[in-house]
Structures are given as structure tokens and as C-alpha cells.
C-alpha positions as CSV (number, residue, x, y, z in Angstrom):
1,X,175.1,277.7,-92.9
2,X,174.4,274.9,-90.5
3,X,173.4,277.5,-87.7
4,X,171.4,279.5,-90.1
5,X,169.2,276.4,-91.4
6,X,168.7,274.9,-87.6
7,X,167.2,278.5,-86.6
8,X,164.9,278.5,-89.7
9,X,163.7,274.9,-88.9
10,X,163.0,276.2,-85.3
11,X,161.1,279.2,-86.4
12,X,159.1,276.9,-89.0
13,X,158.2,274.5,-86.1
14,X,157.3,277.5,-84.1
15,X,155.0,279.0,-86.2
16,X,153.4,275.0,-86.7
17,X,152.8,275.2,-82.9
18,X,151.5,278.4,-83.2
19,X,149.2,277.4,-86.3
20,X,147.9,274.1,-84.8
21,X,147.1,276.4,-81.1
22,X,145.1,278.6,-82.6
23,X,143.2,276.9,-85.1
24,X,139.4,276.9,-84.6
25,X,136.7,274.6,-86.5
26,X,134.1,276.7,-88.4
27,X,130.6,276.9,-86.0
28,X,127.2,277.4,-87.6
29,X,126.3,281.0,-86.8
30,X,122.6,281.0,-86.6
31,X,121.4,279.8,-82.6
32,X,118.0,279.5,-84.3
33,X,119.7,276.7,-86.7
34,X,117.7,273.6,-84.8
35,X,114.3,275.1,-84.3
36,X,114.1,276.1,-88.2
37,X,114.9,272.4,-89.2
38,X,112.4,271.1,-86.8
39,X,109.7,274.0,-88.5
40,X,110.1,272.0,-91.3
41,X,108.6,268.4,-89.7
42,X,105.3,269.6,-91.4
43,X,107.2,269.4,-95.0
44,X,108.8,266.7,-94.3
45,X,106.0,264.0,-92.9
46,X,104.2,265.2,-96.4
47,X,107.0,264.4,-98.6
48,X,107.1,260.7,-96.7
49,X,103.5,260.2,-96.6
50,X,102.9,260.7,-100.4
51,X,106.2,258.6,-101.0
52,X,104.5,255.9,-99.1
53,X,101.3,255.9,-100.8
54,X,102.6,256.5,-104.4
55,X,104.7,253.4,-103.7
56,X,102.3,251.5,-101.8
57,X,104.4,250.7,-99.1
58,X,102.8,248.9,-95.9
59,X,104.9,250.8,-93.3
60,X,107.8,253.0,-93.1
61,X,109.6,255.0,-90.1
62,X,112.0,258.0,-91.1
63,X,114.0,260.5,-88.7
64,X,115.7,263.7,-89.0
65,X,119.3,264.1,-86.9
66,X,120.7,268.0,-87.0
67,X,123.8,268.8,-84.8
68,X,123.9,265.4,-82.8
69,X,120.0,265.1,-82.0
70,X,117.2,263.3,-83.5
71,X,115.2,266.9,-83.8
72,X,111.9,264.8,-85.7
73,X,110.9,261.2,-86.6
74,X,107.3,259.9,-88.0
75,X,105.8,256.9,-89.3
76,X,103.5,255.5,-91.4
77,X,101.1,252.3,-91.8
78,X,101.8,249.2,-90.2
79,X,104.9,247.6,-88.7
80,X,102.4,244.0,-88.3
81,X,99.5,243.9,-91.4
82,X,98.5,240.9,-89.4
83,X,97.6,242.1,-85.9
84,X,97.0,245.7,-87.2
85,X,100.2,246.5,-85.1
86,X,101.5,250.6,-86.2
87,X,105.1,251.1,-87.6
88,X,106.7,254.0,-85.0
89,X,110.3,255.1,-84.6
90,X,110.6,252.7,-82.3
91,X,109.5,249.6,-84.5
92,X,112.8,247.1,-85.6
93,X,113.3,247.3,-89.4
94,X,115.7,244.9,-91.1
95,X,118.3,247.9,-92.8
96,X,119.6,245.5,-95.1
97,X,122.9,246.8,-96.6
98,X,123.0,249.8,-94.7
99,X,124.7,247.1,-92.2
100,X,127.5,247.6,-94.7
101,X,129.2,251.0,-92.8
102,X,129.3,249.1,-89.5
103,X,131.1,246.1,-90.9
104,X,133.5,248.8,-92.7
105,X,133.5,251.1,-89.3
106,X,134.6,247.5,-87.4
107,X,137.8,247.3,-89.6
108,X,138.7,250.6,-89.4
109,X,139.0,250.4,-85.4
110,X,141.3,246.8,-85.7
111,X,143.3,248.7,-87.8
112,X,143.5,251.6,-85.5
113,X,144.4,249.1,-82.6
114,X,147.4,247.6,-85.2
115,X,145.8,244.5,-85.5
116,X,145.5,244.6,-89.3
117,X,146.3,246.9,-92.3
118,X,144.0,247.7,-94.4
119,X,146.7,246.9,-97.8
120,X,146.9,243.7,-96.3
121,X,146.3,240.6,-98.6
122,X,142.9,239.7,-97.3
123,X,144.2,236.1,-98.1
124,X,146.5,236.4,-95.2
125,X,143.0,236.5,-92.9
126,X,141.1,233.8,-95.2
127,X,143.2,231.2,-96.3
128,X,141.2,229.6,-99.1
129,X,142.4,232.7,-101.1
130,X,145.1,232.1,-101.7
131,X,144.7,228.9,-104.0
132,X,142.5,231.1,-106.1
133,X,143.2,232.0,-109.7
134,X,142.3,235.8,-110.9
135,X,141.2,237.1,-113.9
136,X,144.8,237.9,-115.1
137,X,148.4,236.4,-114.1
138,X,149.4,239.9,-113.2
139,X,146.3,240.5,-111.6
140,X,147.2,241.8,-107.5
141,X,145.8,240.2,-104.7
142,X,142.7,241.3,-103.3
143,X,143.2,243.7,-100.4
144,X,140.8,244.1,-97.2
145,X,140.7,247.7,-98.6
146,X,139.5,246.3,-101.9
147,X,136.8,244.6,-100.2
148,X,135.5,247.8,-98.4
149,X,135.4,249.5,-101.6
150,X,133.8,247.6,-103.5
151,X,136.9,247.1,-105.9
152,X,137.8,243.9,-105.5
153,X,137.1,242.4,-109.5
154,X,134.1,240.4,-107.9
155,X,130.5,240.7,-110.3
156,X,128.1,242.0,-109.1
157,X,126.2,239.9,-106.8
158,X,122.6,241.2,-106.2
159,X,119.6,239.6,-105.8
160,X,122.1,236.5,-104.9
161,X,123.7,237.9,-102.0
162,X,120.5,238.5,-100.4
163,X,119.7,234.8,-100.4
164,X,122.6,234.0,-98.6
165,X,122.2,235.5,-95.5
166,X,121.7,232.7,-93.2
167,X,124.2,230.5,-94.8
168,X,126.4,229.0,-92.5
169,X,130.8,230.1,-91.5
170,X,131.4,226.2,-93.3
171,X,129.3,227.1,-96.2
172,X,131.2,230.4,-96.9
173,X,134.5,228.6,-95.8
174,X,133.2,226.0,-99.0
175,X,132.3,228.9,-101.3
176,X,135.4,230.4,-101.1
177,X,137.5,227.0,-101.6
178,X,135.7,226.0,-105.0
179,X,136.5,229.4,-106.7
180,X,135.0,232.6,-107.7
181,X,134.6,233.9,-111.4
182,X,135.8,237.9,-111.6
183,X,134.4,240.8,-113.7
184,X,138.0,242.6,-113.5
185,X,140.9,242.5,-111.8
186,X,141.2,243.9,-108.1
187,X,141.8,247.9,-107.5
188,X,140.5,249.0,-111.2
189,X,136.9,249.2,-111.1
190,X,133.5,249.6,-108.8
191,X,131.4,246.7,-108.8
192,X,129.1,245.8,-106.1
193,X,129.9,242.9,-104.0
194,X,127.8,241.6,-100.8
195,X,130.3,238.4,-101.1
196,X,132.9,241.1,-100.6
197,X,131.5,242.1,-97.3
198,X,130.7,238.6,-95.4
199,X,134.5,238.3,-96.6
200,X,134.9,241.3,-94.3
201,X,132.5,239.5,-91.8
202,X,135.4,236.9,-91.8
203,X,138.5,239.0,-91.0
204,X,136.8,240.6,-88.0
205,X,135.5,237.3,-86.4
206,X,139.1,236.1,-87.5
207,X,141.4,239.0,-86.5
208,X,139.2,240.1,-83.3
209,X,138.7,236.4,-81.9
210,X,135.0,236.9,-81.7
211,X,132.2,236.2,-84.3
212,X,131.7,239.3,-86.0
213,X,128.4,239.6,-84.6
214,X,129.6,240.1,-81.2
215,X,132.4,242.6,-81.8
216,X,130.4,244.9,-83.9
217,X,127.6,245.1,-81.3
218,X,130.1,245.0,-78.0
219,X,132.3,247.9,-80.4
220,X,129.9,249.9,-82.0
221,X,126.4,249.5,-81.3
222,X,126.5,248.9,-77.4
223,X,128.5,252.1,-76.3
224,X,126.3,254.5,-79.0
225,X,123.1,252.8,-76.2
226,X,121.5,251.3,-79.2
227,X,119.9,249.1,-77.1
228,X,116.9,247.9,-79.9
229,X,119.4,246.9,-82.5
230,X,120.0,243.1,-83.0
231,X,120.9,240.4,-85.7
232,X,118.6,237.5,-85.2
233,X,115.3,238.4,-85.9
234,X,114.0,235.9,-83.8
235,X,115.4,237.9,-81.0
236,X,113.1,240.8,-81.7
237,X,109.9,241.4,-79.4
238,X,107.2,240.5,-81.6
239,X,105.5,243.5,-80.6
240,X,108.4,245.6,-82.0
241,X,109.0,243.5,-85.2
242,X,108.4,244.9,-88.6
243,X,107.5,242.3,-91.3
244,X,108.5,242.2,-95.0
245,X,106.1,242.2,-97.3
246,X,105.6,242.5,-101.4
247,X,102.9,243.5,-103.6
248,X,101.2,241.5,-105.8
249,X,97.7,241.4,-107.5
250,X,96.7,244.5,-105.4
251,X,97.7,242.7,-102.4
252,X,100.4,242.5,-99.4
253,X,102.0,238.9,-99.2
254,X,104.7,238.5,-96.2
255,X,108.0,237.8,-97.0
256,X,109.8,234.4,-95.3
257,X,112.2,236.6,-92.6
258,X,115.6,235.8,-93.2
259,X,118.0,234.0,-90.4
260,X,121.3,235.7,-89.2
261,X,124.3,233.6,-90.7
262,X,127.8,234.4,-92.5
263,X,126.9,236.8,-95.0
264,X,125.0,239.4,-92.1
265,X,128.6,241.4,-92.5
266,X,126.7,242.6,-95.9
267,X,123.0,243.0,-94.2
268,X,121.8,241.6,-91.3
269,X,121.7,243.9,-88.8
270,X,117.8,245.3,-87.7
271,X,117.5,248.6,-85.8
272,X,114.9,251.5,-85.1
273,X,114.7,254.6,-86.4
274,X,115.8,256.0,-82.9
275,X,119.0,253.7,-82.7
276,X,119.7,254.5,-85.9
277,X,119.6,258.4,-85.0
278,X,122.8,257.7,-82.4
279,X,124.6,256.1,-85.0
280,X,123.9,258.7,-87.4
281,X,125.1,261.1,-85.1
282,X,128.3,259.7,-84.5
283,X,129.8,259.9,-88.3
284,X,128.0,263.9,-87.7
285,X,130.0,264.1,-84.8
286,X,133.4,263.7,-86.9
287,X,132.9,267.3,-88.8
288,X,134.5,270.0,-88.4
289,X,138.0,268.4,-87.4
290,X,138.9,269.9,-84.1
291,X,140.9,269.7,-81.1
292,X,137.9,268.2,-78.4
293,X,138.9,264.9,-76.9
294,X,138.2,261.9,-79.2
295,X,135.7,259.8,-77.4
296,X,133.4,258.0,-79.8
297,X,133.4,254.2,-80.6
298,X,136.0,255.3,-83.9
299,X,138.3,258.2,-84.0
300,X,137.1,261.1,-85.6
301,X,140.1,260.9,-88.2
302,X,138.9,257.4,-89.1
303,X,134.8,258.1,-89.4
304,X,136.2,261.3,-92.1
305,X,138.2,258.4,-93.4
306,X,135.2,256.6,-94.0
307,X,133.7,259.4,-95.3
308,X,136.1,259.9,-98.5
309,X,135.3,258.1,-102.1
310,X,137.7,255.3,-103.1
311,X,136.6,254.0,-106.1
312,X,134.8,256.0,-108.8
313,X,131.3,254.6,-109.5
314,X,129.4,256.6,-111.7
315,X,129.2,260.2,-113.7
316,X,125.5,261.7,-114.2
317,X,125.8,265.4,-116.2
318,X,121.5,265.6,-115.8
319,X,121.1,264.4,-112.2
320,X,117.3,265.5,-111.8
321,X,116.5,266.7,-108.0
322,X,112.5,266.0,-107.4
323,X,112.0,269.8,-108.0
324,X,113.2,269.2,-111.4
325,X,116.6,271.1,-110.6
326,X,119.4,269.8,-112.9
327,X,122.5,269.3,-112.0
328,X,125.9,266.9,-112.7
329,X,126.5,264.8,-110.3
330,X,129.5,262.7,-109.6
331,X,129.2,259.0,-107.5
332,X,131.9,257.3,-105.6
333,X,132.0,253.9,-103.0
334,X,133.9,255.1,-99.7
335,X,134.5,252.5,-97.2
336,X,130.5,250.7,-96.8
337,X,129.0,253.8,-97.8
338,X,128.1,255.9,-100.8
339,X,129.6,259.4,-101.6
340,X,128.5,261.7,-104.1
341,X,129.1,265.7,-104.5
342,X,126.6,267.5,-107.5
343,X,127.8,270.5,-109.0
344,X,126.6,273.0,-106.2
345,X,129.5,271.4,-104.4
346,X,127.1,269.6,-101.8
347,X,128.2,266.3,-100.6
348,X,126.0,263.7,-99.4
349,X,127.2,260.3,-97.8
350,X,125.3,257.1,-96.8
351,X,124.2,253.9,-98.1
352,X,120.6,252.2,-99.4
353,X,119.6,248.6,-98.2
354,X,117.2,246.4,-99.9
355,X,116.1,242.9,-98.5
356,X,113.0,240.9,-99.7
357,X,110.1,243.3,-98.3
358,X,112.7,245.5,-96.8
359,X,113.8,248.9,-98.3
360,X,115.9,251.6,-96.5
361,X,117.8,254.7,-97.4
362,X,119.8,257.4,-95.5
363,X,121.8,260.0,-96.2
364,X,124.0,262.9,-94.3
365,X,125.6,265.8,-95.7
366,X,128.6,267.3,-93.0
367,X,128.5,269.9,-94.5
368,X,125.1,270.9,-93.4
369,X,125.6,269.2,-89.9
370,X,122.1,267.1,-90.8
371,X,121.1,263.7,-91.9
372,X,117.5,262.1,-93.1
373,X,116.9,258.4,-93.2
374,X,113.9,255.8,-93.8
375,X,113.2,252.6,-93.2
């Protein structure tokens, strides 16, 4: 019996080896794929042109990535109102929360060098925690993963957040020690947090013994090239800077920029439609799974990781497409970015970013090998 159940184990890993050998990614077929996306730039700059006009937006940049490439990017109105200067894919837009991912994609790789879990008491990385009182006595403790996933029993936090960019590592450090109120108990329920992402801002400057800042951009933005991508907006080449700006009385007022502090884990970080496009093509890059080297900044395993929903945010049974197509469509938070399928089965993944007189949006779908984005 013993002899018997040792040769079937052999024949099971066998066929395993076999299996794993000879398994190969699915391909798209068509060699024309590329060209036919870029045929429709035409579409496309019309669709962004009459959303900037109906909206009255003062400049915008948007890009197109298929397969790995930025295939088309446009623009519209003015990066500088001021000195007349034009928004291009090379202007440097504040992307608000859409910093979210990297601060989520910067966790993901300490835990893949083992220097953190991601079921780890975030108190264990931010002391002050753990003198706070939770909703419930049998409430958990909040968990880095609780943070990324917006699941941590935190309120939701918008406009505020926003305000609290530039706040300096003491002034979090005191925010933390005098106590938060909680909408729920940790691990039960989506509710938007930007507190929960300078928290995250924290661990990394914390775990990787360099302000967050730095690690993100020596670990993730640096080795994609995205040489036009900083925190300080001060640091910007005033030629390249876009300006915030709101509307009122029929007229464009400039926003006071916001400094880099604490909270930039939740939406500091400024870029260009053309560094953006190398970033974009990275979390591409992770679909199909496949047996190529793994090169990129995060392992391909981890970016998919990224790319699946953790908690449940929403259920819409008449999402409305703008060609008046109906369909349900079903919501989740992943790890610092959005995930939602509708009932054709397609998925799309990314995150929005808003920022006084900064709004952003992008959006992939792996399945499709594509992603759009504006800024």
C-alpha cells in the first residue's frame, strides 16, 4: 500500500511538472491590435475636448497605454492661465489620491523583502496605537492590510484630509496620540480614509528607515524613468507646473498649492501624463501570469495582488455607461486602488484623485491589455 501511494504521488508530481512546462499565457491574436486603438485618437481627443468644455475645466492632459506603450496623449487649455502657458503631456499635474497605489505598491514590496506582514498590528509600526480605545471592547486591532483597504473603522475623511497635506511627522505623531472617533470596527466595512494612508506613509518611513518620500521614488518611480514626477511642488520647473484653479462667478480663481508634508502617503505626489503612462504600464505588465523573468519594480504576483477587491464598497443594478447602456455593476477597494467588474464581466481597476483645483482619473482593464487616464 505504501509502494502503491509513493508511485501515485510521483506520477501526480509528474504530471504538475508537466502541467506548469507547458502552460502558455493567452496572447491577443490580432497584429493589427495597436494601430486600431491608435485609429481611434480622433474619438478619443473629442470625447476629452467636450468633457473639458462642458465642465469648464482650464486645462487637462490625458493618455492612452495599450500593450506596454503610451500609443496617444492630448491636451487641452492651459497648464499656467497666468502666462498663457499650454497644458501638454508633458505638463506636472498634482494626481491627488491616485498617489494612493504607490503608497500601497511600497508596502507590498517590504513585505515581499520580509520586512513586514501585511496582518500585522499596524500599532506594532506606530506606537501611539496602541493606547487607543475602538469602537467596541472586542473590536480587533487595526491591521496594515486594513489600512490599504480602506477597512480600517475610520470615517470618512474627505474634504479634511485634503487639508492636511503639508502637516508636519510631529503633527500626525500628535494626531494619532489624542485619539480618533470610528465609524465601525476594523475589517467589517469600506469607508474612505486618507488618515489611513499617511498612517501607511508612516510604516514605510518607519520599516524602510527612509522618509516615505524617498523610498517610494528611489523604489518605484526612479527605476520605471519617471524622471518628471516629484512631491514638492516647489520643485517643479515653473515652466512645466500646472496650477489649480476653481470657478466662481464665471471666472478662474487659483488655488493656494499645497506643501508636501505627512499626509502626501494619501496624495502628494505630481506627475505627467507621460510618467504616468510607465507606471500604468507596469500594473499592464502583470497580466497574463507567465513564466518570463520578473523584473519590474514589484513582482508580478504582487501588482495582481494589488489588483484584487478586498473590501466590498458598493452594488449598482442600473450602472448607466454614457451611451446609455445599462448594466449592474459591482464596486470593491483593492489595495490603493478601485476595482469594479459590470455584468458583461469586464473589470476595470484604478483610482480618482481630487485636490483643491486638481481632478484626475484613470482606469485599466487587463483584460483588454489597455488603460486611459486624465489629469
Amino acid at each position: 500500500m505504501k509502494a502503491l501511494l509513493l508511485f501515485f504521488v510521483l506520477i501526480m508530481n509528474s504530471t504538475y511538472c508537466q502541467q506548469k512546462t507547458a502552460y502558455q499565457p493567452p496572447v491577443f491574436a490580432d497584429a493589427d491590435r495597436l494601430s486600431k486603438i491608435a485609429a481611434t485618437k480622433t474619438t478619443i481627443e473629442k470625447l476629452y475636448h467636450q468633457h473639458a468644455t462642458e465642465r469648464h475645466f482650464p486645462g487637462m492632459a490625458f493618455g492612452v497605454v495599450a500593450d506596454g506603450k503610451l500609443i496617444y496623449s492630448g491636451s487641452v487649455g492651459y497648464a499656467d492661465l497666468a502666462k498663457k502657458i499650454p497644458a501638454t503631456p508633458q505638463s506636472v499635474f498634482r494626481i491627488a489620491s491616485m498617489t494612493k497605489s504607490f503608497t500601497a505598491m511600497a508596502i507590498l514590496k517590504l513585505r515581499d523583502e520580509g520586512k513586514l506582514r501585511l496582518d500585522d498590528p499596524a500599532s506594532l509600526y506606530i506606537p501611539a496605537l496602541k493606547k487607543m480605545a475602538l469602537l467596541t471592547n472586542d473590536a480587533p486591532p487595526i491591521t496594515v492590510r486594513n489600512l490599504m483597504a480602506h477597512a480600517t473603522g475610520l470615517p470618512e475623511d474627505n474634504p479634511w484630509g485634503d487639508r492636511q497635506l503639508a502637516d508636519t511627522e510631529a503633527e500626525l505623531t500628535q494626531l494619532i496620540e489624542a485619539g480618533f472617533s470610528f465609524a465601525n470596527v476594523p475589517g467589517v466595512a469600506y469607508e474612505y480614509s486618507n488618515l489611513a494612508f499617511a498612517m501607511l506613509g508612516r510604516i514605510i518611513t518607519v520599516v524602510s528607515g527612509r522618509p516615505y518620500q524617498r523610498y517610494i521614488s528611489q523604489e518605484i518611480t526612479e527605476p520605471l524613468g519617471m524622471a518628471h514626477t516629484y512631491w514638492e511642488y516647489a520643485n517643479v520647473p515653473p515652466n512645466l507646473l500646472a496650477h489649480g484653479y476653481r470657478r466662481q462667478n464665471e471666472q478662474f480663481l487659483e488655488e493656494t498649492p499645497l506643501h508636501d508634508g505627512s499626509h502626501g502617503a494619501m496624495g502628494g505626489l505630481l506627475t505627467t501624463i507621460d510618467d504616468f503612462a510607465k507606471y500604468a504600464a507596469l500594473h499592464l505588465s502583470a497580466w497574463p501570469p507567465r513564466n518570463d523573468a520578473d523584473t519590474t519594480p514589484l513582482k508580478r504576483s504582487s501588482l495582481r495582488e494589488m489588483h484584487q477587491p478586498a473590501t466590498f464598497s458598493s452594488l449598482n443594478p442600473s450602472f448607466k455607461f454614457p451611451n446609455n447602456k445599462t448594466t449592474a455593476l459591482t464596486s470593491s477597494y483593492a489595495y490603493g486602488l478601485s476595482w469594479s467588474t459590470d455584468g458583461d464581466g469586464r473589470t476595470y481597476i484604478g483610482h480618482s484623485g481630487g485636490l483643491p483645483g486638481f481632478g484626475s482619473q484613470w482606469r485599466m482593464m487587463p483584460q483588454y491589455g489597455i488603460c486611459r487616464g486624465g489629469v
